[in-house]
N, C-alpha and C positions, 0 to 999 in steps of 0.2 A: 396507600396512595402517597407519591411523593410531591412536596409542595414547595416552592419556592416564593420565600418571602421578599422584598427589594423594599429597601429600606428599613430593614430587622430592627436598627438600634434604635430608631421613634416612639415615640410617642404612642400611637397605633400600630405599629408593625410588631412591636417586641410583647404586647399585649396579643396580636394575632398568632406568634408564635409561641407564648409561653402555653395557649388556650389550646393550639391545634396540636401541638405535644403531646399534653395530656388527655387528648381523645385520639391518640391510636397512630396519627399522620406523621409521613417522617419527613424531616423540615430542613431545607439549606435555607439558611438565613446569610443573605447578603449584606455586609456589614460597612460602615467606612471606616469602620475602626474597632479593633478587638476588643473585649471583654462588655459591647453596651449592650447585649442582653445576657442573661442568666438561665438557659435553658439547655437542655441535653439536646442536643442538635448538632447539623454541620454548618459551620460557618462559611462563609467566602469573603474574603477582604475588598473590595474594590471599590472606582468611583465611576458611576457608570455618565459622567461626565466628561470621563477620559479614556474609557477603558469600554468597547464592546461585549455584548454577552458573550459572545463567541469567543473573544481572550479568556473571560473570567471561568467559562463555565466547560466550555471545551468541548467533548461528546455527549454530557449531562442531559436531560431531558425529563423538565418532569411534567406531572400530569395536569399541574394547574401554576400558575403564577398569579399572586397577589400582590399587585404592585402597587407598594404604596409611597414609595421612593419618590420626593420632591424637596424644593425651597419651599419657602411660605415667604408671604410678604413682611412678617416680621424679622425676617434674618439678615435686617441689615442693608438690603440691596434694593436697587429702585425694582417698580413694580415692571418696567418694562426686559428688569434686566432677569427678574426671575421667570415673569414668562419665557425668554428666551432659552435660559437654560435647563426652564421644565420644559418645552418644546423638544429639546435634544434627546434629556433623561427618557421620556414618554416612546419618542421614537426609534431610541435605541432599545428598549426593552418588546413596544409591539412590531416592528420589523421581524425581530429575533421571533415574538413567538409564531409571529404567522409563517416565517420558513418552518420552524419546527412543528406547527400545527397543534400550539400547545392554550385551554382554554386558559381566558384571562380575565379575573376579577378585580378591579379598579378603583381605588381609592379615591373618590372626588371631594365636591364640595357642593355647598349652598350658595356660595360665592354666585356661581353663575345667575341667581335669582337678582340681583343686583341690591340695589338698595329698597329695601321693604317699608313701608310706613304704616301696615294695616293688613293689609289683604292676606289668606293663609295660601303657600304656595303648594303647587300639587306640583311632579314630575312633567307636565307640560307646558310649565310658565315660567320659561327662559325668559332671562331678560335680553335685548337689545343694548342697552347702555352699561356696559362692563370693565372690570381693569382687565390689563394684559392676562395679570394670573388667570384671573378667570372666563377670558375667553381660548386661554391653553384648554382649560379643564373641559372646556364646550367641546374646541377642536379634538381633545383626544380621547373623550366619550364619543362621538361622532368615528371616528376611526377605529375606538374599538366594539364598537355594535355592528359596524360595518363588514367585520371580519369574520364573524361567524356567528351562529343563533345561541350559541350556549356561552356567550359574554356580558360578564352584569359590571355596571358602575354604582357605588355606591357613593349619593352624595352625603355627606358628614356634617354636623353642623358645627358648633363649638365644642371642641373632644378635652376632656380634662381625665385627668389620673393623678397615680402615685410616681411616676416617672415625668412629671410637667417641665421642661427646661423653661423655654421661654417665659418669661415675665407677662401673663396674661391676664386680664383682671382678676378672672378668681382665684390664681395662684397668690398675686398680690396680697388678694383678702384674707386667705388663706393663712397665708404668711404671716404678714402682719399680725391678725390676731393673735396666733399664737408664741410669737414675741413681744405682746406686750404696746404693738404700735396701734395708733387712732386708724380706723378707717377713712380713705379722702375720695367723695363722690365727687364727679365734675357735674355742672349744670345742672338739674335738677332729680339726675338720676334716674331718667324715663326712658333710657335706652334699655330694649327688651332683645335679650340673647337666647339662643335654646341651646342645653349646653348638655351634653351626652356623657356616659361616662365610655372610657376607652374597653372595657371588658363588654359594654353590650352591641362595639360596634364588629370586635373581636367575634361575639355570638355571629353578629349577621353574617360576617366570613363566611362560618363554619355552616350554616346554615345555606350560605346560596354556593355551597360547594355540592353539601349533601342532596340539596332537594334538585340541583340541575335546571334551576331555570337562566334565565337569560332577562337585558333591561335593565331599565332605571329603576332605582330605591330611594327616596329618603330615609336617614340613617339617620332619627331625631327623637328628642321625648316629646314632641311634641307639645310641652309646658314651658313657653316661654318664661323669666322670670325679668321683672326691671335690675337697674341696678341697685335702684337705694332697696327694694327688696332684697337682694342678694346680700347686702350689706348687712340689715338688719338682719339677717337668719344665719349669717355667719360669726355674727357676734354673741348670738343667741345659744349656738351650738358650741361654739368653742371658747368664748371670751368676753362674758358680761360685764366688766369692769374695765373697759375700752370703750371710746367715743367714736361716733363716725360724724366727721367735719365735711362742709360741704367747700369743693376748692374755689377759687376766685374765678376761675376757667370756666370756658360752656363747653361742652361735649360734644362734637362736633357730628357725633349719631344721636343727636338728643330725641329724634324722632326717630329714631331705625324701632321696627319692631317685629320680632324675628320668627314670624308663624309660618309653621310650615306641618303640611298633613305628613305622616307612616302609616298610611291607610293600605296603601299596595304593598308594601314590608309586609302588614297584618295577615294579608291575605292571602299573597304571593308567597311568601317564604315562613310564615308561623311566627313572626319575629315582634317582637316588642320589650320594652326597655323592663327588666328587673330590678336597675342599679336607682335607686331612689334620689333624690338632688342630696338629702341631708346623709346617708350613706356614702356617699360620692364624695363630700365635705371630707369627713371622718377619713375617709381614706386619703385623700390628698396631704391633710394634715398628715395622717401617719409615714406617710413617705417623704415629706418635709422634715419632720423630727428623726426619721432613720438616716438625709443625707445631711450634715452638716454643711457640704456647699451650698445647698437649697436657700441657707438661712441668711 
């Protein structure tokens, strides 16, 4: 089965292609730039910000596209300018596959649940009050369930690995500890995140390719953690002779609390998380100390 991955070199995408490699699938990975995954594959260079599939890909056609190609709102750019140009990226990839009639499995988020305080969210409790990114992510879930019955969106919650760019908290903590530096919690640390590891979101790929269903998933471990928790088991695991300081700052999510069911993942697809939080640590770290940029 041929696959084609959109946005290869991420965070997610280069963990869905290194996974779907190695179980048999032959992979063109769409890259913005050469060498950012490590796998026996075929690449495609482009930006599909500038550049139609139809330039990149030509008579190409394969049997499923995983699109997981976007901004995030930490890249720097106001929240209404990434919607914008996730708006473009989205509709340049599902235009193309609905000419070519190719099934499409979709990258989401938890985003669209809005700001959480309590409540656990299932697949039916969109929020109403949203940033731009993620009422893209509404709109182009909506557009791709629209198109055919065998299209799944998976929404993701906080995705971490061994390939983390961005400066995230727990890369931060990560980090830090195993250089040596103090932990700094804002506010009292009661911001509650669910944070996945990148190989079990990788799984659910693989899984709602093979089982052919269609719909929404949460893509979560369903085990929220605070942060001065996260703290303290980061320090515990990698660096007991480090302090965690709490900052002068309040947290500006000091109430977010990020519960969300994988109840229909369990049932619908077989899928549930293997990758344990304190395993997930351990590998982050090892990929921090293999890149020396990281540090």
């Amino acid at each position: 089965m041929q696959i084609l991955v959109t946005g290869a070199g991420g965070l997610i995408g280069a963990e869905i292609v290194n996974l779907l490699k190695k179980n048999g699938y032959k992979i063109t990975a769409l890259v913005r730039k050469m060498g950012a995954i490590d796998a026996d594959c075929t690449y495609i260079l482009g930006d599909l910000l500038k550049q139609t599939l139809d330039e990149l890909l030509g008579d190409f056609a394969p049997d499923v596209i995983v699109h997981c190609a976007a901004e995030i709102p930490a890249s720097g750019k106001s929240d209404s300018e990434v919607g914008v140009h996730n708006r473009l990226i989205d509709d340049n990839v599902l235009n193309w596959a609905l000419k070519k009639k190719i099934r499409v499995i979709y990258i989401s988020s938890i985003s669209v649940y809005g700001y959480i305080t309590g409540q656990t969210c299932h697949e039916e409790d969109v929020s109403s009050v949203l940033t731009d990114y993620a009422r893209n992510k509404i709109a182009t879930e909506k557009a791709v369930l629209s198109r055919d019955d065998v299209n799944v969106c998976l929404r993701i919650s906080s995705p971490y690995g061994r390939l983390q760019k961005h400066n995230t908290v727990m890369k931060i903590f990560v980090r830090n500890a195993i250089t040596g530096n103090n932990l700094l919690v804002y506010g009292e640390g009661n911001r509650m995140q669910d944070f996945i590891h990148v190989y079990d979101i990788a799984r659910a790929v693989k899984l709602a390719i093979e089982k052919q269903v269609s719909g929404v998933y949460n893509i979560v471990s369903g085990a929220p953690i605070s942060m001065i928790d996260l703290a303290h088991k980061v320090t515990l695991l990698l660096n007991q002779s480090i302090d965690i300081k709490y900052s002068s700052l309040q947290d500006l999510q000091e109430d977010y609390r990020g519960f969300f069911s994988n109840e229909k993942a369990r049932l619908a697809l077989g899928w549930s998380p293997v990758v344990t939080l304190d395993e997930g640590i351990f590998d982050l770290a090892k990929g921090i100390n293999e890149d020396s940029s990281n540090i």
